[in-house]
matplotlib code that plots the C-alpha trace (Angstrom):
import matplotlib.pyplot as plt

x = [-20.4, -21.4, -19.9, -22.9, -21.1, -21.1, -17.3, -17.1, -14.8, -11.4, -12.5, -15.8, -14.0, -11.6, -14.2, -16.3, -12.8, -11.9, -15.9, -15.5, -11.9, -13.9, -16.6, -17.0, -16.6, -13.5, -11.8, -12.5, -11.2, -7.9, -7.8, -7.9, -5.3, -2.7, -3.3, -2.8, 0.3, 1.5, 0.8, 0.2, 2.4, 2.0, -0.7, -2.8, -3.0, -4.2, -6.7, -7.9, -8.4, -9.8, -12.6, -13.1, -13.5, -15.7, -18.0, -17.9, -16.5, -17.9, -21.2, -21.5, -20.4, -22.9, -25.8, -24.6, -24.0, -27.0, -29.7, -28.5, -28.8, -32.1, -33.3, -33.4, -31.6, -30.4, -26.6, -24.3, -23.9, -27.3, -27.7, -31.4, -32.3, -35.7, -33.9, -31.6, -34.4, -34.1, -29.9, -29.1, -31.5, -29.5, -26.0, -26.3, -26.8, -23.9, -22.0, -23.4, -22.1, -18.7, -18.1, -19.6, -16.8, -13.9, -14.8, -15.5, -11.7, -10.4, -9.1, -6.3, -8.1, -8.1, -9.9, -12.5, -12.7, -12.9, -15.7, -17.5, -16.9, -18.1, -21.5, -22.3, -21.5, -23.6, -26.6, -26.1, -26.1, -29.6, -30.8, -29.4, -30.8, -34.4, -33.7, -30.6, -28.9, -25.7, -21.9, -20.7, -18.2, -16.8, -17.7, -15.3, -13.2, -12.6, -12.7, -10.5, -7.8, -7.4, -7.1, -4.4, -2.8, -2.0, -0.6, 1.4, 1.9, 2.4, 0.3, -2.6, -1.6, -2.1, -5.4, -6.4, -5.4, -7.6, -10.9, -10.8, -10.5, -13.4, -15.4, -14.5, -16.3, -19.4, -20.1, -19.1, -21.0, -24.2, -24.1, -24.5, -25.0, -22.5, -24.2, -24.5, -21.4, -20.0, -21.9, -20.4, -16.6, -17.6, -18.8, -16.4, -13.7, -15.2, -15.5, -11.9, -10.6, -12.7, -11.6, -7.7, -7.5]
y = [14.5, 16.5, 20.0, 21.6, 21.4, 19.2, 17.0, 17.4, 14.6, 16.1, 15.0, 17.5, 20.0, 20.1, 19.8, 23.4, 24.9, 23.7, 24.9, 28.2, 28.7, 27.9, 30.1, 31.9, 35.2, 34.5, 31.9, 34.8, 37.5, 35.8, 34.8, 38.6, 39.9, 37.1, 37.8, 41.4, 41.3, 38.8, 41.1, 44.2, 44.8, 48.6, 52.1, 50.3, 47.3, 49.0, 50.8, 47.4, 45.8, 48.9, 49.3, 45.5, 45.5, 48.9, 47.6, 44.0, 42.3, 44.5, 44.4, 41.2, 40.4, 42.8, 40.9, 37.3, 38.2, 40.6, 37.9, 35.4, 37.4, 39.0, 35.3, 36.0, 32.9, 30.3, 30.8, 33.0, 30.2, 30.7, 26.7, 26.5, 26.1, 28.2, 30.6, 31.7, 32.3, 36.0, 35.7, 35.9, 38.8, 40.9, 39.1, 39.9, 43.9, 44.2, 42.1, 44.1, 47.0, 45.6, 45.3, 48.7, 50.1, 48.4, 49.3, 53.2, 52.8, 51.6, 48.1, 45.6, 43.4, 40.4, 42.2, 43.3, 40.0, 38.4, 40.2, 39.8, 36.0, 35.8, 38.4, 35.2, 32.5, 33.7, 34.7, 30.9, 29.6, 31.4, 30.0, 26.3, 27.3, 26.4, 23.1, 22.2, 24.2, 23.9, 24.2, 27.8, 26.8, 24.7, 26.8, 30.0, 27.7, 25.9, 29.2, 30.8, 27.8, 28.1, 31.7, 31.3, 28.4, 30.6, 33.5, 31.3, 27.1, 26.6, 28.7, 27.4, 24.1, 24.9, 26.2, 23.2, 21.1, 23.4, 23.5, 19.2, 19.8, 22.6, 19.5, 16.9, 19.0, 20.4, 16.5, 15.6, 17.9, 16.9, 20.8, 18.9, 15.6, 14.8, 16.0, 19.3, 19.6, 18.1, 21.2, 23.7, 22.9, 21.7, 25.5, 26.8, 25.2, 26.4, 30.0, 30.0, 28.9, 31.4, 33.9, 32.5, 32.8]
z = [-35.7, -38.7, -39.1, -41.1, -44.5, -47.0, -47.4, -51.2, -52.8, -54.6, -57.2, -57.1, -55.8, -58.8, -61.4, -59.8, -59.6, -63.8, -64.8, -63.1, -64.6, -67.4, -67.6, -70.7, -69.1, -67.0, -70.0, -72.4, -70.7, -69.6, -73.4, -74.4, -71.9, -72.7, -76.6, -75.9, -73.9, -76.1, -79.3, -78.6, -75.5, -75.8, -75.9, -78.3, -76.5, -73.1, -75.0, -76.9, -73.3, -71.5, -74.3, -74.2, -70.7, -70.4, -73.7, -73.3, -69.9, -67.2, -68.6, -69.4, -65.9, -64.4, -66.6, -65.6, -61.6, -61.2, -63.2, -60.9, -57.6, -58.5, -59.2, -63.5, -63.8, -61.4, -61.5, -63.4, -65.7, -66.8, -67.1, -67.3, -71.1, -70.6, -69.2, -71.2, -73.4, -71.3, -71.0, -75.2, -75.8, -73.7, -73.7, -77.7, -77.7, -75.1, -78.1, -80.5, -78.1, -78.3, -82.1, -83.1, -80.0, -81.6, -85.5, -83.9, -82.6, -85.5, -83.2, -84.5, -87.4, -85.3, -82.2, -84.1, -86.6, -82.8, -81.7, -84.7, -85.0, -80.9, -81.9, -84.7, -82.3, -79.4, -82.0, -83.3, -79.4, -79.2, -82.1, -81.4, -77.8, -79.4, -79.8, -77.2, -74.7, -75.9, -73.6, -74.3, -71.8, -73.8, -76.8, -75.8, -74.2, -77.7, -79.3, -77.2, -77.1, -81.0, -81.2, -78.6, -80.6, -83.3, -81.7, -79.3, -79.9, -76.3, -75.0, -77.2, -76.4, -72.5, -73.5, -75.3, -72.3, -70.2, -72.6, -72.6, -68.7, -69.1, -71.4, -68.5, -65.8, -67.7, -68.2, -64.5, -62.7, -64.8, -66.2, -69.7, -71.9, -74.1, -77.1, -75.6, -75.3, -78.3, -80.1, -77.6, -78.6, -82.2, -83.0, -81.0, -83.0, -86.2, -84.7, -83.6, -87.5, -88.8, -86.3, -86.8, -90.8]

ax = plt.figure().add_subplot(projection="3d")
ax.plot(x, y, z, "-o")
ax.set_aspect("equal")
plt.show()
């Protein structure tokens, strides 16, 4: 006798739970708020995450959820190549948005070096978006896990462990090939050095 849903195997089940731990939005903003508290544990640190989450998260969020209930895009992953054709031409201004916030506030040189470094990586995901659509899962999750690394070893090295995890699942659940993904967490690698120095 069939209940009506589907039994998804643990192994499923684990991989959705990993990719939407994962997601760029959610992996970045946990990234933000642990490098806060772990550096800036103080007035200028609320005020770093309250401007980041009034000129970047929450309207990012609002894009990604609001596209994908209105039928823009198919999911708030955006994981259809054609269309995130419409998803970077707005995800970048709210960027954009973002950086000119932080230099106006005079932010910590490695918030705004941060948001500048993510503005570049998401106009190169548009442009590489011609050709491939690239992981930006496993791009910020890459990204992030570096910039964690070097403020705190262990806590980088539990981010690592997470983005390979965040890799695994994009691959499992047939959200990307390999080569898509390879690209994702190469230039997120190279963002988070260049963010990191």
């Amino acid at each position: 006798m069939s209940s009506g849903k589907t039994d998804l195997k643990p192994v499923v089940v684990l991989a959705r739970c990993i990719s939407w731990i994962g997601h760029p939005l959610v992996f970045i903003s946990l990234s933000v708020a642990i490098i806060i508290i772990l550096r800036l544990a103080n007035r200028a640190g609320l005020a770093l995450l309250l401007t980041l989450l009034v000129t970047l998260i929450l309207p990012m969020g609002l894009l990604l959820f609001w596209g994908a209930r209105t039928g823009r895009w198919s999911d708030a992953d955006v994981s259809i190549r054609s269309e995130r054709v419409r998803f970077y031409p707005r995800a970048i201004p709210i960027s954009v948005m973002a950086v000119i916030a932080l230099w106006l506030l005079r932010a910590p040189a490695m918030a705004l070096h941060g948001a500048v470094v993510t503005l570049f990586l998401l106009l190169v995901a548009a442009l590489v978006n011609f050709r491939i659509k690239l992981s930006l899962h496993a791009l910020f999750a890459f990204y992030s896990a570096i910039i964690l690394f070097v403020v705190h070893p262990v806590v980088g090295a539990i981010a690592f462990a997470l983005a390979f995890l965040v890799f695994w699942s994009r691959l499992y659940l047939g959200r990307h090939d390999l080569l898509e993904t390879l690209v994702g967490a190469s230039l997120g690698l190279l963002g988070g050095v260049v963010t990191a120095l």
